[in-house]
Kinemage of the C-alpha trace (Angstrom):
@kinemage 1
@onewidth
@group {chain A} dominant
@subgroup {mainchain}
@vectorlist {calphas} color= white
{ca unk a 1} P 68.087 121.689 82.554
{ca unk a 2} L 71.897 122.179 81.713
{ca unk a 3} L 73.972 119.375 81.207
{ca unk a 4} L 76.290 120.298 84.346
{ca unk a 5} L 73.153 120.175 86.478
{ca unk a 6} L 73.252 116.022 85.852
{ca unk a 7} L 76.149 115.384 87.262
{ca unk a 8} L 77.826 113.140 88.173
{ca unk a 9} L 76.870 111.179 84.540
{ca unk a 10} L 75.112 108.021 85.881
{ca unk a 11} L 76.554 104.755 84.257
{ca unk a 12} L 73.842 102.823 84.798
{ca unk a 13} L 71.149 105.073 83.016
{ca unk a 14} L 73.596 105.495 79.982
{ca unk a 15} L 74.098 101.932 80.450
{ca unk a 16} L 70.758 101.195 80.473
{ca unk a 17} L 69.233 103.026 77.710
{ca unk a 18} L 72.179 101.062 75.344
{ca unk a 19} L 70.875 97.259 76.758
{ca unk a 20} L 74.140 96.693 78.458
{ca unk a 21} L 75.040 94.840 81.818
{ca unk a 22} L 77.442 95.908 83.802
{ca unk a 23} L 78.885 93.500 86.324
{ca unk a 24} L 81.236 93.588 88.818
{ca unk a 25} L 82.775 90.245 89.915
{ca unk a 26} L 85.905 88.138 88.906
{ca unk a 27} L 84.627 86.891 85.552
{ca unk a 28} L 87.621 89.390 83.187
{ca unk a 29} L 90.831 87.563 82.964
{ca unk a 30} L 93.163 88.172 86.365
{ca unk a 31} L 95.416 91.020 85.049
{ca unk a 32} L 92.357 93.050 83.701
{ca unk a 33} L 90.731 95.952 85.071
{ca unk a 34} L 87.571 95.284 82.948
{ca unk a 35} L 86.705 94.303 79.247
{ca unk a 36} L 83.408 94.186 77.047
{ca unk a 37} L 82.142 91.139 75.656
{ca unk a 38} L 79.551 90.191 74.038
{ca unk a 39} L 77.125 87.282 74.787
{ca unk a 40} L 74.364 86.621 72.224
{ca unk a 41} L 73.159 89.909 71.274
{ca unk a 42} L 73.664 91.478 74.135
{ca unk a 43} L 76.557 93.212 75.576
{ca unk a 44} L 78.327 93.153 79.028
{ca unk a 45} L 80.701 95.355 80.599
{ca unk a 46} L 82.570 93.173 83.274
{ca unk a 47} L 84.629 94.799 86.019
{ca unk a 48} L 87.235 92.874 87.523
{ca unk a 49} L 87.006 93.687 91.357
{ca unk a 50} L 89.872 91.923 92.521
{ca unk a 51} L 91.845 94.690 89.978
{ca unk a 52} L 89.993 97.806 89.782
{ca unk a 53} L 89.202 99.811 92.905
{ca unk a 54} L 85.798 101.365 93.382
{ca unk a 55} L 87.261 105.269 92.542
{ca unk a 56} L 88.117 103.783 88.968
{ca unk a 57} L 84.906 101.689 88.174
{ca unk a 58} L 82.921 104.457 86.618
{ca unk a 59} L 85.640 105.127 84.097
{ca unk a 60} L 86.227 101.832 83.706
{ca unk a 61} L 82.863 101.698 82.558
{ca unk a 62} L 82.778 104.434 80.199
{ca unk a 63} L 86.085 102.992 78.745
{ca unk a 64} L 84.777 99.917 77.590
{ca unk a 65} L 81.338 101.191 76.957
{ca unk a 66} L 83.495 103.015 74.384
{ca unk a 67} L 85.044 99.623 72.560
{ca unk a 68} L 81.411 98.620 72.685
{ca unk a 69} L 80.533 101.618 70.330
{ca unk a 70} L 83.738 100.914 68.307
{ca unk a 71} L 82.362 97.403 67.954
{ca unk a 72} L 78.974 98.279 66.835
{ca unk a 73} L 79.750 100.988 64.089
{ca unk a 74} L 82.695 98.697 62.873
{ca unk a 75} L 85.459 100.951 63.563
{ca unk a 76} L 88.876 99.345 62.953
{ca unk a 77} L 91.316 100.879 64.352
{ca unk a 78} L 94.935 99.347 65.377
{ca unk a 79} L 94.558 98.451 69.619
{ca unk a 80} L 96.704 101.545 70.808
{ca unk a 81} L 94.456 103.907 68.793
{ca unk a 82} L 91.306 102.077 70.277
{ca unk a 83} L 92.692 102.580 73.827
{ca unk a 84} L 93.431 106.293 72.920
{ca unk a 85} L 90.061 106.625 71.508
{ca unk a 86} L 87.768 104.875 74.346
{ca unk a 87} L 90.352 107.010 76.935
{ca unk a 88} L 88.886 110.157 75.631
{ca unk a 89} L 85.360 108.936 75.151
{ca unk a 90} L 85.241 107.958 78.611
{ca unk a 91} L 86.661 111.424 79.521
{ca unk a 92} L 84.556 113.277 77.479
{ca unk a 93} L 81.151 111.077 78.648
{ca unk a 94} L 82.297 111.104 82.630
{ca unk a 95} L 83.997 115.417 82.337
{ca unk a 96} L 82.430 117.266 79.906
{ca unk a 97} L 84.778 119.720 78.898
{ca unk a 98} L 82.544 122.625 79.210
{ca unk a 99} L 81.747 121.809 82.749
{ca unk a 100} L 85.285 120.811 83.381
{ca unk a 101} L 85.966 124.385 82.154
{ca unk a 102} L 83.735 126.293 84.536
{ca unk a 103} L 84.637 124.364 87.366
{ca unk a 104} L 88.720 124.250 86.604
{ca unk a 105} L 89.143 126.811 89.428
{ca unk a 106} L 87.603 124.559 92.109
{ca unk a 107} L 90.025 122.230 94.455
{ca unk a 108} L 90.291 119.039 92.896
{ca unk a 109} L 88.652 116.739 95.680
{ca unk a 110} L 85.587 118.866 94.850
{ca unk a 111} L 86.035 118.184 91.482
{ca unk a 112} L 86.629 114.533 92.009
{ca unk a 113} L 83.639 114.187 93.694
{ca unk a 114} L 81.323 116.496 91.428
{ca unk a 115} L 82.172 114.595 88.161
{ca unk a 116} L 83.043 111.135 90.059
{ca unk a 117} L 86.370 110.248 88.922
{ca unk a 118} L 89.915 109.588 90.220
{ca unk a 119} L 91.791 112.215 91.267
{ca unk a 120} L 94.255 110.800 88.220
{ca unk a 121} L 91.531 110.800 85.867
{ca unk a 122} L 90.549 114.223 87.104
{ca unk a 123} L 94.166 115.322 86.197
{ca unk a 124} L 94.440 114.135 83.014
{ca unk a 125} L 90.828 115.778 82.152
{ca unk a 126} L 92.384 118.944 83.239
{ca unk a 127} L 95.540 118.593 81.707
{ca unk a 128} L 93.694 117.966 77.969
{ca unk a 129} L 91.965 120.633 78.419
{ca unk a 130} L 94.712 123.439 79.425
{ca unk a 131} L 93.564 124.171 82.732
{ca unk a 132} L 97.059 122.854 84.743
{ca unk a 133} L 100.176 125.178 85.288
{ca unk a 134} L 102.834 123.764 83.136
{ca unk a 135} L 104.721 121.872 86.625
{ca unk a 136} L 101.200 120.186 87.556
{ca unk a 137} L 101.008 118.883 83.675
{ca unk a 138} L 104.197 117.483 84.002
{ca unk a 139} L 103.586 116.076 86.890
{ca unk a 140} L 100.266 115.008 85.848
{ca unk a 141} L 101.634 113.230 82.871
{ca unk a 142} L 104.679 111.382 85.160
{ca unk a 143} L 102.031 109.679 87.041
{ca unk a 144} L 99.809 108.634 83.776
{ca unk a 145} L 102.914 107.468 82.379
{ca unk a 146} L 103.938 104.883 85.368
{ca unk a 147} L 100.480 104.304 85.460
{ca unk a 148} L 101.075 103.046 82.137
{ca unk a 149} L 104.318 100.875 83.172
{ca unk a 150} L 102.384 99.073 85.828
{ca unk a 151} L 99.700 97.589 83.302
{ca unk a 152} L 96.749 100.104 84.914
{ca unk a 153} L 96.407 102.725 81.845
{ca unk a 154} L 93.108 101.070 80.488
């Protein structure tokens, strides 16, 4: 079976297969979208409803599933190159590029809903990978970039 044919990438199986819980409550600290911590020897991704919305779980998930890798090979970066680095693993696990690539042409709600992202996450994915017109990059990268002001860019 080809890899596009699995999609959208199911969290909880990757999840799974790595022994880590995923909940979704209250328990991350109030301006948080979600962080990974690590109880015993086990990990746990919590997502913070209250801060991230439904659309933006799933990514959320694959972001700090990445600082869970980074923790486990012993990776030490400085924080800003960790956020860069888990922002493009959770890309990369959630929109494969090659996928991403053969399905560029499609309208991006259809997209959205194929690979199970944000429409902002979508964006970005396509933006990375060339497949935006030079005016939707820019837009693309005005939103990521208040994104960033308001405290929601990881």
């Amino acid at each position: 079976m080809r890899r596009g044919d699995k999609l959208p990438v199911r969290m909880s199986d990757v999840t799974a297969r790595l022994d880590i819980e995923v909940i979704i409550g209250t328990g991350a600290p109030s301006r948080a979208r979600a962080m990974a911590a690590r109880v015993g020897s086990r990990w746990r991704v919590i997502i913070n409803a209250a801060t991230c919305p439904p659309a933006a779980r799933r990514f959320q998930a694959a972001h700090e599933l990445g600082h869970i890798l980074l923790a486990r090979c012993g990776a030490a970066l400085d924080p800003a190159e960790a956020e860069r680095w888990c922002n493009a693993f959770a890309a990369a696990l959630l929109m494969p590029a090659d996928d991403v690539r053969s399905h560029a042409m499609w309208p991006l709600d259809w997209l959205t809903r194929r690979f199970g992202v944000t429409r902002t996450a979508m964006r970005l994915r396509l933006v990375e990978l060339g497949c935006l017109s030079a005016h939707e990059r820019a837009a693309a990268v005005r939103r990521r970039a208040s994104m960033i002001e308001l405290g929601a860019g990881s």
